[in-house]
KOLLOBA-377303 format. One record per residue (C-alpha): x negated, y negated, z; residue in three letters. Coordinates in steps of 0.02 Angstrom, whole numbers, padded with zeros to 5 digits, always signed. Layout:
N
XYZAla/...
This chain:
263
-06225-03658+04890Unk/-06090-03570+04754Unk/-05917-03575+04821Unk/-05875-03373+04898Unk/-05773-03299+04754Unk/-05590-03301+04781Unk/-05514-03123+04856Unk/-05335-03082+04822Unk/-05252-02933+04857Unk/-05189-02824+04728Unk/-05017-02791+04709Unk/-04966-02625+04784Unk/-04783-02593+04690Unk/-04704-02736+04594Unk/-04767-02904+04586Unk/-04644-02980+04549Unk/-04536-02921+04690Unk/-04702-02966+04814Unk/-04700-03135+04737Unk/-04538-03156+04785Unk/-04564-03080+04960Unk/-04698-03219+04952Unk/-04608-03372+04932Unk/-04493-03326+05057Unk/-04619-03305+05190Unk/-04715-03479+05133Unk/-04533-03553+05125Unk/-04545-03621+04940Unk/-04343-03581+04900Unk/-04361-03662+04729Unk/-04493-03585+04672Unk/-04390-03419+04704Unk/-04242-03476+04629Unk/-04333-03495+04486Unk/-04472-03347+04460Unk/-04348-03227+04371Unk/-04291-03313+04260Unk/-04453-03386+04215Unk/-04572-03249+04206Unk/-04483-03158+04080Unk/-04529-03302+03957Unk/-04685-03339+04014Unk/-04725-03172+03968Unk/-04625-03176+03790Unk/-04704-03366+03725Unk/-04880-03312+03810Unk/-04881-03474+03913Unk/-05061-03499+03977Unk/-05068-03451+04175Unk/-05093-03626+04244Unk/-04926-03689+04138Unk/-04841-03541+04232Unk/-04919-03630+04391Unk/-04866-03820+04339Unk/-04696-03755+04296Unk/-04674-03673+04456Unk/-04749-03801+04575Unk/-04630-03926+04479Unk/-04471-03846+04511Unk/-04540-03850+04692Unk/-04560-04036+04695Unk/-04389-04051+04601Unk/-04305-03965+04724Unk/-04386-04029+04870Unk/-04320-04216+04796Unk/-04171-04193+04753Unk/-04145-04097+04945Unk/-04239-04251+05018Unk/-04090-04349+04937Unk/-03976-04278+04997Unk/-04027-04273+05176Unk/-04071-04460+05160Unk/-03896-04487+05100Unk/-03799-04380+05219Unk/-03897-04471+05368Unk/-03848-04629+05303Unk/-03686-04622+05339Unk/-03594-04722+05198Unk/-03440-04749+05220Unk/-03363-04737+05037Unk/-03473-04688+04918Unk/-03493-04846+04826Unk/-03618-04867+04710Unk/-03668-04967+04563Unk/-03593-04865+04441Unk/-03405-04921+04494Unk/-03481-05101+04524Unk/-03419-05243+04393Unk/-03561-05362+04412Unk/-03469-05489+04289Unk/-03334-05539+04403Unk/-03439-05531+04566Unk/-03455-05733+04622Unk/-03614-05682+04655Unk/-03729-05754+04542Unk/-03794-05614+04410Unk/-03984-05670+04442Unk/-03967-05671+04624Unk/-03872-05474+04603Unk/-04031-05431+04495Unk/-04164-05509+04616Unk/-04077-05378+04774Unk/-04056-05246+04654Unk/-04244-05225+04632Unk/-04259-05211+04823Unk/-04411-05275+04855Unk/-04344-05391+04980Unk/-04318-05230+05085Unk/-04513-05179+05045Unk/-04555-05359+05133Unk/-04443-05316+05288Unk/-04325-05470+05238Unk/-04139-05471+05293Unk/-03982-05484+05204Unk/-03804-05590+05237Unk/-03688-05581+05147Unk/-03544-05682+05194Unk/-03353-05727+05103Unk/-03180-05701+05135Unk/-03084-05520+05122Unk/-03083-05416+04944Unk/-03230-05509+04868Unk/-03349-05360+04860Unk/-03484-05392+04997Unk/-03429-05197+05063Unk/-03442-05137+04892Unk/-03611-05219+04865Unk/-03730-05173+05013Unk/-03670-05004+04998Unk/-03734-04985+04826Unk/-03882-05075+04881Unk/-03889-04947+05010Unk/-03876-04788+04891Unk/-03994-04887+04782Unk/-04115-04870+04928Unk/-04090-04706+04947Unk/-04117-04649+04798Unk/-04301-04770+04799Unk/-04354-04659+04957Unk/-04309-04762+05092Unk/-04217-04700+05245Unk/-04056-04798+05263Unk/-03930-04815+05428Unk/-03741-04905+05412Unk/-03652-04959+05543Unk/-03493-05068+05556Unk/-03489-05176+05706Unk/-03389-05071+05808Unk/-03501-04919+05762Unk/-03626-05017+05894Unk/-03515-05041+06017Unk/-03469-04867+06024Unk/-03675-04842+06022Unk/-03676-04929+06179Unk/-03557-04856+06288Unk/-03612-04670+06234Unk/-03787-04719+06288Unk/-03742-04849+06463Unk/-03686-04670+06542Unk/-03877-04614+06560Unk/-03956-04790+06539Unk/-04028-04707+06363Unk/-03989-04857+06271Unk/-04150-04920+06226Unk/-04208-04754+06153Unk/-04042-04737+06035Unk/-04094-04906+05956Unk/-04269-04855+05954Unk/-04220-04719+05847Unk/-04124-04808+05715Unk/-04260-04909+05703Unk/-04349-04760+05602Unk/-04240-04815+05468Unk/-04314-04934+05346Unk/-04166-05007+05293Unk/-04007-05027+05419Unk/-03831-05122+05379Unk/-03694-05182+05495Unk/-03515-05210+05385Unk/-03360-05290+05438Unk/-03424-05433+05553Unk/-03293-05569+05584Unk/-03136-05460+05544Unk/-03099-05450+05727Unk/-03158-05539+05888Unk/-03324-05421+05937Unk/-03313-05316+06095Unk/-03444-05343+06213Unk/-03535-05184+06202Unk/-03527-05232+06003Unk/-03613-05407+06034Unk/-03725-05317+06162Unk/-03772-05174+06012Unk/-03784-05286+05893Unk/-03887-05424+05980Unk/-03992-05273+06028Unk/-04002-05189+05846Unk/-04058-05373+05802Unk/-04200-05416+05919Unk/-04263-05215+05894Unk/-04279-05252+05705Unk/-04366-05428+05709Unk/-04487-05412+05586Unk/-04507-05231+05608Unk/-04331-05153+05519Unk/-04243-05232+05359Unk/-04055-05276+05392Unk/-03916-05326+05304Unk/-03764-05372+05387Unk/-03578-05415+05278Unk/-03474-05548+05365Unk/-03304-05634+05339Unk/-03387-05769+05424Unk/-03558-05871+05394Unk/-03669-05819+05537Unk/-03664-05972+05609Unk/-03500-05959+05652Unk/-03534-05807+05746Unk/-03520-05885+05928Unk/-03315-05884+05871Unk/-03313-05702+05898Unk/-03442-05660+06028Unk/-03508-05763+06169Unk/-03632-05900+06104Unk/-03756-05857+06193Unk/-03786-05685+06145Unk/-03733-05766+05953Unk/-03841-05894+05953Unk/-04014-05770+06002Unk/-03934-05633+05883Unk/-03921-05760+05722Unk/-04086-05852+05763Unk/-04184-05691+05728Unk/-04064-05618+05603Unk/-04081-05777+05491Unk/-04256-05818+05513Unk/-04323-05697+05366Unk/-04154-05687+05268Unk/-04086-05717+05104Unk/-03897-05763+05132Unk/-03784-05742+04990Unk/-03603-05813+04978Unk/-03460-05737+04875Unk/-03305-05849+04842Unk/-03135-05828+04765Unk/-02964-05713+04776Unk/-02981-05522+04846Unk/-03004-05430+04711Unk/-02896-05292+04805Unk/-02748-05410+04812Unk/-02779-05470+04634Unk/-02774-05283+04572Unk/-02620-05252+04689Unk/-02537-05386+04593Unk/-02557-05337+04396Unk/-02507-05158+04460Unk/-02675-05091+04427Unk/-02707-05044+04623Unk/-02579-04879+04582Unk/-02550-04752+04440Unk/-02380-04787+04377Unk/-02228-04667+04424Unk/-02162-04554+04275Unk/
C-alpha cells in the first residue's frame, strides 16, 4: 500500500521567521543560530534543498558535540586543566611506548585500571589528567577525585545513611581517578570511600589512581585491613606504571624557569 503523501502546512507570513519560531519550539538552538545566515546563500549559489537539509542537521550535530563536551568536561571535575598539549613526553621516565599504549585508551574500553606510582614532581598528576581530558574528548564520562575528595563523600552522605547511592552514582562514569594517594596518612572516612569506590568498580568502572607510594605499601597510611581488600581488587585488572627521578617542579625552581624574571 503507497505511503499517504506528506501534508505540510503552508506558511502563513514569513517562513523564515516560522522556521525560526520552529526550532525554538523543537529545541534545535543550532540550527537557529545558523538559518540566517545560511539561507541567504542557499538561495544566492542555488544549493539543492537536501544540501540545505545536510548543512543544517550538521550544524545541529556540531553543536550538540561540542555542548556534550563541555558538559562531560565540566562534570569531570579536573582539577588543572592539564592536557597533552603542555605534556613533554621526552622527559617523562615513563617509557614512550608504555605513554603511547594509555594514550590510545583502550585499556579504559576493557574496564582495566591504572597506578601510577613515583615520588613528588614526576608528572603522574599531570599525566592521568590528560588521560582524563583525552577521555573526554573520546566520549566517555569521566569523575576525579583526590583522596580526600572521598572522605569528604563520606561524611556528607553518613548523615542520611545515603552512602551507597552517592557511589552508585559515580559509578555512571566510565572512567573515574583518585590523585594524591600517599601524600598524607588517609582519614578514615577516605580509606572507607576509597575502599568503597574500589569494591563498587570491580570489574564494572575503569580507575586510575596516582600514588607517592606503590599500592602495596598502602596499609602505611590506612589500616591494613581495609588496604589490603582495597589493593587486591584495585590491582587485579591493572597496568601499574612507575615514574622515577628529580621533581620536575623543583628542577624548574632551580634553573629559574618556575618564575618570569623581575624587570
Amino acid at each position: 500500500m503507497p505511503a499517504a503523501p506528506l501534508r505540510v502546512a503552508g506558511s502563513t507570513g514569513d517562513p523564515l521567521a516560522e522556521a525560526l519560531m520552529l526550532t525554538k519550539r523543537l529545541k534545535l538552538p543550532h540550527i537557529r543560530r545558523a538559518l540566517t545566515d545560511l539561507i541567504p546563500t542557499a538561495k544566492a549559489q542555488r544549493w539543492d534543498p537536501a544540501e540545505v537539509v545536510r548543512v543544517l542537521l550538521a550544524e545541529e550535530a556540531a553543536g550538540r558535540d561540542a555542548a556534550n563536551l563541555r558538559t562531560r568536561r565540566h562534570r569531570a571535575g579536573f582539577p588543572a586543566g592539564k592536557t597533552f598539549g603542555d605534556w613533554r613526553e621526552e622527559i617523562s621516565s615513563i617509557p614512550r611506548r608504555t605513554q603511547d599504549a594509555l594514550r590510545t585508551l583502550e585499556w579504559v574500553t576493557n574496564i582495566e585500571n591504572l597506578s601510577i606510582c613515583g615520588p613528588s614532581g614526576t608528572g603522574k598528576s599531570h599525566f592521568c589528567e590528560a588521560l582524563g581530558q583525552a577521555a573526554v574528548e573520546a566520549g566517555h564520562i569521566v569523575t576525579w577525585f583526590s583522596i580526600e575528595d572521598l572522605g569528604a563523600l563520606v561524611r556528607r552522605h553518613r548523615v542520611d545513611d545515603s552512602i551507597s547511592r552517592a557511589i552508585a552514582k559515580v559509578m555512571r562514569s566510565d572512567l573515574i581517578f583518585v590523585d594524591d594517594i600517599g601524600l598524607l596518612p588517609v582519614s578514615p572516612d577516605a580509606a572507607e570511600g576509597f575502599y568503597r569506590l574500589v569494591d563498587a568498580a570491580y570489574e564494572r568502572r575503569t580507575l586510575a589512581v596516582s600514588s607517592n607510594l606503590h599500592p602495596s605499601g598502602f596499609d602505611k597510611i590506612m589500616p591494613k585491613t581495609l588496604a589490603t581488600a582495597t589493593v587486591d581488587r584495585l590491582l587485579h585488572h591493572a597496568h601499574i606504571v612507575v615514574t622515577e627521578g628529580d621533581s620536575y617542579r623543583l628542577t624548574q625552581a632551580t634553573n629559574g624557569e618556575g618564575v618570569r624574571p623581575l624587570n
